[in-house]
N, C-alpha and C positions, 0 to 999 in steps of 0.2 A: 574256162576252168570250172570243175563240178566242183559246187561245194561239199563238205560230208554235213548230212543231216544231222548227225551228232550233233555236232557242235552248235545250233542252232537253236535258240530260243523259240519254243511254240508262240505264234502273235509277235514278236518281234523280228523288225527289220530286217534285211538279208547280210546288209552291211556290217548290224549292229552287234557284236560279241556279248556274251552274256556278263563280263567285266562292267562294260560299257553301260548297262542296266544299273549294275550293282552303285558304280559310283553315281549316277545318276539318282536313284533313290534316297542315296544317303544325304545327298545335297539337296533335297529335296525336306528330307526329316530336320536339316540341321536348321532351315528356313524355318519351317516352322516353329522347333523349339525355341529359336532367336526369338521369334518373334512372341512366344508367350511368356517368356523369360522377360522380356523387355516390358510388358504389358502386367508382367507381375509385381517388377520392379516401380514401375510407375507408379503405381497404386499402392504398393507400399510408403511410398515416398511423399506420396498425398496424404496416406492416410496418419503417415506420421505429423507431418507438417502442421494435420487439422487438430491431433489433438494434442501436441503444443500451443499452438494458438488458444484451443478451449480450457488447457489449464491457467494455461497462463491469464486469460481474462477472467477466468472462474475465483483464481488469486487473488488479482486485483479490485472486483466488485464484491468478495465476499468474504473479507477480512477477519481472523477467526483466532490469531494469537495473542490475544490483547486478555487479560484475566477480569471479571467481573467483582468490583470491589467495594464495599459500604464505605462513606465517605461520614453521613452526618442523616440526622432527619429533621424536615421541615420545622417542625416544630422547637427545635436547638437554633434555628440560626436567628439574627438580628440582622437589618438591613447595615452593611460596611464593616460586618466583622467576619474578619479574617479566620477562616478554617485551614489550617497545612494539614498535607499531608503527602506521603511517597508515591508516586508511582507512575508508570505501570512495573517502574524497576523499584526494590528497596533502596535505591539510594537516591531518586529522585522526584525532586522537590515540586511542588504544584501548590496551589491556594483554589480556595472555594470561599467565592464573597455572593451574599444576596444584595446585588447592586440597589431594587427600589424602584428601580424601572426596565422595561422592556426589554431584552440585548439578543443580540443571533446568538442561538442557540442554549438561548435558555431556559431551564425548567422551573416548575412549580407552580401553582397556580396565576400567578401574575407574569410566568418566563422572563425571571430575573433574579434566576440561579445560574451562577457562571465560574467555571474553573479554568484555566489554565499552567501549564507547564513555569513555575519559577524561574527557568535558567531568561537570558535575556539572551537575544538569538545573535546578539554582537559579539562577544569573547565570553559568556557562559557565567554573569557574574547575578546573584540573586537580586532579584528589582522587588521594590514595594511596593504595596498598595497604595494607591490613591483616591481618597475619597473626594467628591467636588466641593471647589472650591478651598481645599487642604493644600499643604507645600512640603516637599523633600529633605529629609533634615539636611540635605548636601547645599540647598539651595532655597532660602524663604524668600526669595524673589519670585519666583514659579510657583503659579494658583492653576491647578486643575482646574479644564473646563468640564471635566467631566468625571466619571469611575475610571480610571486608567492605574496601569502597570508602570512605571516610572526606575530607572535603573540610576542610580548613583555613580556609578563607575563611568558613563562615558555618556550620559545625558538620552539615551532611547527612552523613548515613549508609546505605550502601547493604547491603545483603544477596547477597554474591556464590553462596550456595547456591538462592537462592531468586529466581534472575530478575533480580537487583538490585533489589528490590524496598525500598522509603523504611523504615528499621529509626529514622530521625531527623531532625532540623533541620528546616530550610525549605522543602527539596523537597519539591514537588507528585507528582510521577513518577519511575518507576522509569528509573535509567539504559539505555539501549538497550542491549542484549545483541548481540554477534557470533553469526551461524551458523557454526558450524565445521564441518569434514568430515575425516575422517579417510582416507587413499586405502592400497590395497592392499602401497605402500609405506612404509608408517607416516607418511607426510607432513603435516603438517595445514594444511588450508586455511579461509581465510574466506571462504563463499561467499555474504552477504546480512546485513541489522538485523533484529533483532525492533522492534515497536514498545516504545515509542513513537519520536516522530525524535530526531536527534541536536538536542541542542540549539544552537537558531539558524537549525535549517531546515523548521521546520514551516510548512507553507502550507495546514494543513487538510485534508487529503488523507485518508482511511482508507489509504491505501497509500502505506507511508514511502518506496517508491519514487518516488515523484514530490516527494517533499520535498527530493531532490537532485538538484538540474538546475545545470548549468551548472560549473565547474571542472575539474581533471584527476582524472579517475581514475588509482589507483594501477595502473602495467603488470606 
């Protein structure tokens, strides 16, 4: 049987209809778009992931909601007396004692400037100063062996040389500590929390900065 030349694709087959090409082609295009589609999708997919990742650590190492705030200057304080004051919220309580000796993280020239957070990290109830060798009005049996934080309400003991770290009672964690700064004026300022949060505002966060949202900060 002749075929008609007509119908005959120039360079293709004799068998091959010119349909035959056509779908051939197309399945050929759709390969390939798949395949950049798929290759673009990837990559977007990375590249979101990467800069999740990078805010999210950028977050966490460089903590920026916390307000910078005059507390007192060198020159005002005495060794075991008690400076209060609010913050980083107005409605929360903290102390700044110059202990006299040495302590983590503290400032001044002898780094034995130390603040922390008031609330007591066991049911949120204000704790006192203790100077060594001093006793709780709750309890004249109990002699500081040291500068410690000391709560009346359910007997927690804090450790003011040492981070505030649990020396007793019921608390689970150490009271959050103030950063302080000291400026070229001897002024000193509170510029952030160590962890852990103040108690009553932890929202699970690794960064105590986002465990306070919402109230006034102190101007």
């Amino acid at each position: 049987m002749k075929l008609d030349e007509k119908n005959l694709v120039e360079g293709a087959p004799e068998n091959q209809t010119p349909n035959d090409e056509s779908r051939r082609n197309f399945l050929k295009i759709s390969v390939v778009l798949s395949a950049i589609l798929a290759a673009g999708g990837i990559a977007a997919v990375t590249k979101s992931v990467t800069n999740r990742a990078q805010t999210s650590e950028g977050a966490s190492s460089t903590p920026n909601t916390f307000p910078k705030v005059k507390i007192a200057t060198l020159s005002s304080l005495a060794v075991d007396q008690v400076v209060s004051f609010n913050y980083p919220l107005d409605n929360e309580p903290n102390i700044l004692i110059k202990l006299g000796q040495k302590a983590s993280g503290g400032v001044g020239p002898d780094q034995d400037i130390v603040a922390f957070s008031q609330l007591c990290q066991h049911l949120g109830c204000d704790y006192a100063y203790l100077a060594p060798g001093t006793s709780p009005k709750c309890d004249s049996s109990y002699k500081a062996q040291g500068p410690e934080g000391y709560c009346c309400c359910h007997g927690s003991i804090y450790d003011f040389t040492n981070a505030g770290k649990v020396l007793g009672g019921p608390a689970s964690r150490p009271v959050p500590q103030v950063i302080l700064e000291v400026d070229a004026k001897d002024d000193i300022y509170a510029k952030g929390m160590s962890p852990p949060a103040i108690f009553g505002h932890s929202t699970g966060s690794q960064d105590v900065t986002n465990d306070l949202q919402g109230g006034n900060v102190v101007s």
